[in-house]
C-alpha positions as CSV (number, residue, x, y, z in Angstrom):
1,X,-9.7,19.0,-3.2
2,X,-11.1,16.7,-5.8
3,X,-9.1,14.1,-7.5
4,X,-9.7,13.6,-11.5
5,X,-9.7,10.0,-11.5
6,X,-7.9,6.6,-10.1
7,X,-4.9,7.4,-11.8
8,X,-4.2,10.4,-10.3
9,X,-4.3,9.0,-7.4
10,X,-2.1,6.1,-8.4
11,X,0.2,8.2,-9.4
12,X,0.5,10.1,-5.9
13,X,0.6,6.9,-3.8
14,X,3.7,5.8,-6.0
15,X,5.5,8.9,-5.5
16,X,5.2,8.1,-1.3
17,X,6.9,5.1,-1.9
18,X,4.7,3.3,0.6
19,X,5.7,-0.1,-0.3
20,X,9.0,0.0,0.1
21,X,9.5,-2.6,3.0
22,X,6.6,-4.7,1.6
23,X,6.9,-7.6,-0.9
24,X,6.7,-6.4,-4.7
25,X,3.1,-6.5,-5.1
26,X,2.2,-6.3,-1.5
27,X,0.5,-9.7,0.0
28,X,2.8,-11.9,0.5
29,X,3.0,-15.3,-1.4
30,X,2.1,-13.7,-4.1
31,X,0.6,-16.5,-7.1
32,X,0.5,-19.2,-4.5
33,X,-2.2,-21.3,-2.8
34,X,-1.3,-19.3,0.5
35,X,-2.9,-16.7,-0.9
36,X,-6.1,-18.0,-0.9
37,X,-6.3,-19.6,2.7
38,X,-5.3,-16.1,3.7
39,X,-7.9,-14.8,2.1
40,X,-10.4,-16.3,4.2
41,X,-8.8,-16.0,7.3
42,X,-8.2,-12.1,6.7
43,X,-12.0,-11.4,7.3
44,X,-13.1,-9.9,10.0
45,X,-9.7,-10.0,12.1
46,X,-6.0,-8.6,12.1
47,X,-3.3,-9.6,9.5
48,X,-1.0,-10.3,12.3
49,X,-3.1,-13.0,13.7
50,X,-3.4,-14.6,10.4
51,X,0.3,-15.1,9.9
52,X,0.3,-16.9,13.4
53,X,-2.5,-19.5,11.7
54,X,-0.7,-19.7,8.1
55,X,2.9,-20.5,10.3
56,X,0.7,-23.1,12.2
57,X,-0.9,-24.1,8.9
58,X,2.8,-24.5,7.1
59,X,4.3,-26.4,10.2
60,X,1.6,-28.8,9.9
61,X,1.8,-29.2,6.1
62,X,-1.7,-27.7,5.2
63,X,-0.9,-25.1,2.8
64,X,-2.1,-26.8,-0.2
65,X,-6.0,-27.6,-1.6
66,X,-5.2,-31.6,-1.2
67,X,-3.8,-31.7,1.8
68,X,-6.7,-29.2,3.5
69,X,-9.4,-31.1,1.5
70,X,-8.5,-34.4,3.4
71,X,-8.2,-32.5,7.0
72,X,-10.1,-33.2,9.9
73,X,-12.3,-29.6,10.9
74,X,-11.4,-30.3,14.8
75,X,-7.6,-30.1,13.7
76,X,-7.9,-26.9,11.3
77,X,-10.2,-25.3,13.8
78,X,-7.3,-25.4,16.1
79,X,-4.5,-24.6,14.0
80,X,-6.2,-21.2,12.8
81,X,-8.1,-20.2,15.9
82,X,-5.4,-17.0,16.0
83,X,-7.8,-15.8,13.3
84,X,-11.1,-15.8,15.1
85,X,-14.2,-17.3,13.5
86,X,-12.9,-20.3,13.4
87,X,-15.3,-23.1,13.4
88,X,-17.0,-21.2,10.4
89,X,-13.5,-20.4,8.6
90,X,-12.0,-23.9,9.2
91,X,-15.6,-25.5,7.2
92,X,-15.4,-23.0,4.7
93,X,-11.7,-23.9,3.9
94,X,-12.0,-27.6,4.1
95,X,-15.5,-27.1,1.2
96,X,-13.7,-25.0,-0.4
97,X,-10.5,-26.8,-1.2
98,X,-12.3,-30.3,-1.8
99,X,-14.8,-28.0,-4.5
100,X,-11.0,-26.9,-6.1
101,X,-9.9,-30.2,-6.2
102,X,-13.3,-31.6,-7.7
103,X,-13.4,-28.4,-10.0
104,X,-10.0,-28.0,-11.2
105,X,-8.0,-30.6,-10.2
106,X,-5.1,-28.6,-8.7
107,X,-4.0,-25.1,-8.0
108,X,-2.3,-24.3,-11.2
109,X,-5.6,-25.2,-13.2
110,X,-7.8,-23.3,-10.6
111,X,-5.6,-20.2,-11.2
112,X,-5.8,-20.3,-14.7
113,X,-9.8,-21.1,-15.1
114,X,-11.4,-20.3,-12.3
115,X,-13.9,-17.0,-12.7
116,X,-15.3,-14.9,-10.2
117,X,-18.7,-16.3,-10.5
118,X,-17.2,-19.6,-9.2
119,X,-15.9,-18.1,-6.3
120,X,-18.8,-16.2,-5.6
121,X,-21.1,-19.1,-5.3
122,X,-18.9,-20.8,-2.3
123,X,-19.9,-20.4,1.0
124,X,-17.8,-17.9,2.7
125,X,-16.7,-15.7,-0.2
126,X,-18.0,-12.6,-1.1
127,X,-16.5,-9.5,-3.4
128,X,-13.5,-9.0,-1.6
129,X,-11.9,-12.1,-0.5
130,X,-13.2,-13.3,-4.6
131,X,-11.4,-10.6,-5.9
132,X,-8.2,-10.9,-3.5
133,X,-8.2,-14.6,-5.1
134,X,-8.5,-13.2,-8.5
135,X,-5.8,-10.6,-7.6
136,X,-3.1,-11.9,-5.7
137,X,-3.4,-15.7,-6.2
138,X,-4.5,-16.2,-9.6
139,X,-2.6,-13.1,-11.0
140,X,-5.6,-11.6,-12.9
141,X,-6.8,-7.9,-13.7
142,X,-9.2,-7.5,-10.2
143,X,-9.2,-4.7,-8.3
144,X,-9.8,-5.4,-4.9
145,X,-11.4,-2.8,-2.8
146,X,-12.5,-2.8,0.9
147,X,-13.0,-0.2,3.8
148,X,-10.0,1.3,3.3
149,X,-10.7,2.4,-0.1
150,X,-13.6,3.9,1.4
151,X,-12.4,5.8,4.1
152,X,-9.1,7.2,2.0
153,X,-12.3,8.5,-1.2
154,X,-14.2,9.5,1.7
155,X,-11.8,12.2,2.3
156,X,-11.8,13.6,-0.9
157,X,-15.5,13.4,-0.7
158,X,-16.4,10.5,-2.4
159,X,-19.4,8.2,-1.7
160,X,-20.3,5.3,-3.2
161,X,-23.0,2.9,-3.0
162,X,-22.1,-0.5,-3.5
163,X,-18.9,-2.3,-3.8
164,X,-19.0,-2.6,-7.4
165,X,-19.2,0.9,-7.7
166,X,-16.2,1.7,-5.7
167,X,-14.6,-0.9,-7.7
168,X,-15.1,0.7,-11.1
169,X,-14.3,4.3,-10.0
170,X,-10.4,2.4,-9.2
171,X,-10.3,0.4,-11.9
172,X,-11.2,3.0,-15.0
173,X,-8.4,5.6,-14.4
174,X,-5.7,3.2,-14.0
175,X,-6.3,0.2,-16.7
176,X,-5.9,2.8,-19.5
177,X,-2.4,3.0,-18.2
178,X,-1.0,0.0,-18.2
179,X,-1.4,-3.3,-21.0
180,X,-2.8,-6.7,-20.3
181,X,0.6,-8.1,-19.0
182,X,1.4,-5.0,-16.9
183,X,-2.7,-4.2,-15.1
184,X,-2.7,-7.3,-12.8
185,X,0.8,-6.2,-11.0
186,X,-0.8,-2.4,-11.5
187,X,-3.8,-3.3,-9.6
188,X,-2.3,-5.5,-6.6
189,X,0.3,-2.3,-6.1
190,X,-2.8,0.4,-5.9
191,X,-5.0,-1.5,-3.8
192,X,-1.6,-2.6,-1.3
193,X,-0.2,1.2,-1.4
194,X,-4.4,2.5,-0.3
195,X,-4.1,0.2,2.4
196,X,-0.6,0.8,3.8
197,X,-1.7,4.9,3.4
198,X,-4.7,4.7,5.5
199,X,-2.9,2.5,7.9
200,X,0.0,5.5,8.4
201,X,-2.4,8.2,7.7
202,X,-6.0,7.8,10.0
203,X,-7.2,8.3,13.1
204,X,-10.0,5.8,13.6
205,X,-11.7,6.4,10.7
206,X,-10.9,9.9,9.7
207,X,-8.1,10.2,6.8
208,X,-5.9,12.8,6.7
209,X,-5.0,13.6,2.9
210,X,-2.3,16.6,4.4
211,X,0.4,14.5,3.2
212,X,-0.9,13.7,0.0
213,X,-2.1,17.7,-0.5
214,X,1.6,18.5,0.2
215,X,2.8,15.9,-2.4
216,X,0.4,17.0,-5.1
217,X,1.5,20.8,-4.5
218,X,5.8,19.9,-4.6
219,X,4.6,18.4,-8.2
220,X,2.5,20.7,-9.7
């Protein structure tokens, strides 16, 4: 089975309605500062552990750049160790909120200006969590992919060999389908629905594509 492009498969995904119980465009906090903590605590652990740090995080009154930039590392390491890596993630926060504040000023500003490149040259950010910034917090046209991308082109026998190359096969079916306003929501929605499919739909890291085989055959 071999899928045309991105938009085919954008298509299917929306037709399993697989982000039904999930905010509108997936992460939660959508366009806020949260967005970007989470961000860094999401690597390498489970979501469900970072919601226990961002609830510790918001209790304590540390969910904006400001108030992490003036916070003591011994107290942040505590308040996210639910997300593992914590001495590293807690200094990688803290530097990275004082460069925002130094950079930008504020949030809002950061959101509207900052560029990939920026984000790419802090400690502690690679592709992903850049483009899951770009994405969910800053409301821009990135397309993030990750290991679940992976698997679920794996099993239509795709293979790609670097991140940005996975990135560009998503990205070029879908953006011709949708105008500047409407690609950022587009792309938030496509990488949240590939995630919540694998999620429902593998077995360690086999994909089963059954259920989207049976989808594609009721429509055509």
């Amino acid at each position: 089975m071999e899928l045309q492009d991105s938009w085919e498969l954008f298509s299917t995904l929306e037709r399993l309605y697989l982000l039904e119980n999930s905010p509108p465009l997936w992460w939660p906090s959508y366009g806020t500062f949260e967005v970007v903590v989470g961000a860094i605590l999401t690597q390498n652990t489970q979501w469900s552990r970072v919601e226990n740090s961002l609830d510790n995080l918001r209790n304590n009154g540390l969910l904006s750049p400001d108030a992490l930039a003036h916070c003591d590392v011994e107290v942040l390491m505590e308040l996210i160790r639910p997300s593992g890596l914590f001495k590293a993630k807690a200094q990688n926060l803290i530097r990275l909120s004082r460069a925002m504040m130094d950079d930008f000023g504020d949030f809002e500003t950061f959101a509207l200006s900052v560029d990939r490149d920026w984000l790419l040259s802090q400690k502690g950010i690679g592709p992903e969590s850049a483009d899951s910034i770009l994405c969910y917090a800053c409301k821009r046209p990135a397309m993030v992919v990750d290991s679940y991308t992976a698997r679920l082109l794996n099993a239509f026998g795709y293979e790609f060999e670097s991140y940005d190359e996975l990135q560009e096969w998503c990205e070029v079916g879908v953006r011709t389908s949708f105008d500047e306003v409407q690609l950022p929501a587009a792309y938030a929605r496509f990488h949240g629905m590939i995630v919540e499919y694998v999620k429902r739909n593998s077995k360690g890291k086999v994909v089963s594509i059954e259920q989207i085989l049976l989808i594609q055959k009721v429509l055509s």
